[in-house]
C-alpha positions in Angstrom: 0.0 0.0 0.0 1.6 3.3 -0.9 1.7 6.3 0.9 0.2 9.6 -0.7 0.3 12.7 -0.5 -3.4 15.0 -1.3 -2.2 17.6 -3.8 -6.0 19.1 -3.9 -8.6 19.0 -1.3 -10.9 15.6 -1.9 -13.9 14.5 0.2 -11.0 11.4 1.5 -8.5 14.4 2.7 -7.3 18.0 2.3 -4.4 19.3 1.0 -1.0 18.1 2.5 -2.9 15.1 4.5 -0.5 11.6 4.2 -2.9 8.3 3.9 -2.2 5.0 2.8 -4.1 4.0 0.2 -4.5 0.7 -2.6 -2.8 0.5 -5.2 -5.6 1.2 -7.6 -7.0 4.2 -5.8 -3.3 6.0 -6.0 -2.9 5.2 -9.2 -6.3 7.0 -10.1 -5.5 9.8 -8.0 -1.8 9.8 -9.3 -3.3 9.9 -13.1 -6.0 12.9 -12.3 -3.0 14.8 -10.5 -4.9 15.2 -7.3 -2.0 13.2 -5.3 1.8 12.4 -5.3 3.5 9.4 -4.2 5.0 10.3 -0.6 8.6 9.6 0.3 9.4 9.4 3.9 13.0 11.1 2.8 10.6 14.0 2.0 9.1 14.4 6.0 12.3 13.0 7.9 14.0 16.1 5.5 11.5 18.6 6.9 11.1 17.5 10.4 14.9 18.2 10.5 14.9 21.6 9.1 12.4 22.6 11.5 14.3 21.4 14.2 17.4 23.1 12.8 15.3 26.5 12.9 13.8 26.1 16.2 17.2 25.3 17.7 18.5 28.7 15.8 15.5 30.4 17.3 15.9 29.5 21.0 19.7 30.3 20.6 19.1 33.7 19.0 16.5 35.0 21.7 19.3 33.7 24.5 21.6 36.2 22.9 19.2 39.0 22.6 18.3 38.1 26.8 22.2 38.6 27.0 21.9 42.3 25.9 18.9 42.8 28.3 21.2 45.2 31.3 20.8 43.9 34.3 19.3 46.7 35.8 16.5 46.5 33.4 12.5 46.5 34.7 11.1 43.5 33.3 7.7 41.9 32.5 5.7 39.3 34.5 7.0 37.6 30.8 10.9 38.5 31.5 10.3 41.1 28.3 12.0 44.5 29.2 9.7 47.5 30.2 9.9 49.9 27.2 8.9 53.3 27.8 7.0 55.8 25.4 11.1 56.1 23.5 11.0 53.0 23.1 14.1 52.8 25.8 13.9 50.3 28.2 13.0 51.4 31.9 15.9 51.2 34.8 14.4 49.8 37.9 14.0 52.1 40.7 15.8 52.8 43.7 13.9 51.4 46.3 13.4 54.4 49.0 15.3 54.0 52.5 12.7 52.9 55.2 11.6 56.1 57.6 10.4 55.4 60.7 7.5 56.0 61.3 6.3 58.2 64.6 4.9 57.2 67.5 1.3 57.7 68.3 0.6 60.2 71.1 -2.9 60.7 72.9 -5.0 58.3 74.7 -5.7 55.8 72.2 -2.2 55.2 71.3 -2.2 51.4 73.2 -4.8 50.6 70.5 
């Protein structure tokens, strides 16, 4: 049974769908240019370019993290604050605790 590959959409698969079909009904399909033979070459090919890109991907947002300063506000998402300049936004001092006074009167055990 030989693997095809829909070329048009049919009511037995859409386009780009893989089935394994009789001989017969690939040839038909083969003849009225609806379908192509698949070869597994073909999908073993594609799944390792993809896996290629996404590896490039994940390796090109780690360097543009690296440029991220470390002083940088970020995001719940880790994404850097950008302000209406489109700079990123510095993190803010935090401001030195004061202390705070104590209550005077006659309700200041409460």
């Amino acid at each position: 049974m030989p693997k095809v590959k829909y070329l048009k959409d049919l009511c037995s698969g859409r386009t780009g769908n893989v089935h394994d079909l009789q001989d017969y009904e690939a040839n038909v399909l083969i003849q009225l240019g609806a379908a192509e033979i698949f070869d597994d070459s073909e999908q073993t090919e594609a799944v390792r370019l993809a896996a290629e890109h996404a590896e490039a991907a994940r390796l090109a947002a780690e360097k543009e993290y690296e440029q991220i300063p470390p002083d940088a506000l970020l995001n719940l998402n880790g994404r850097p604050v950008v302000d209406d300049f489109c700079d990123m936004a510095q993190q803010l001092e935090p401001l030195p605790e004061t202390e705070k006074p104590a209550k005077k009167g006659s309700k200041a055990s409460k």
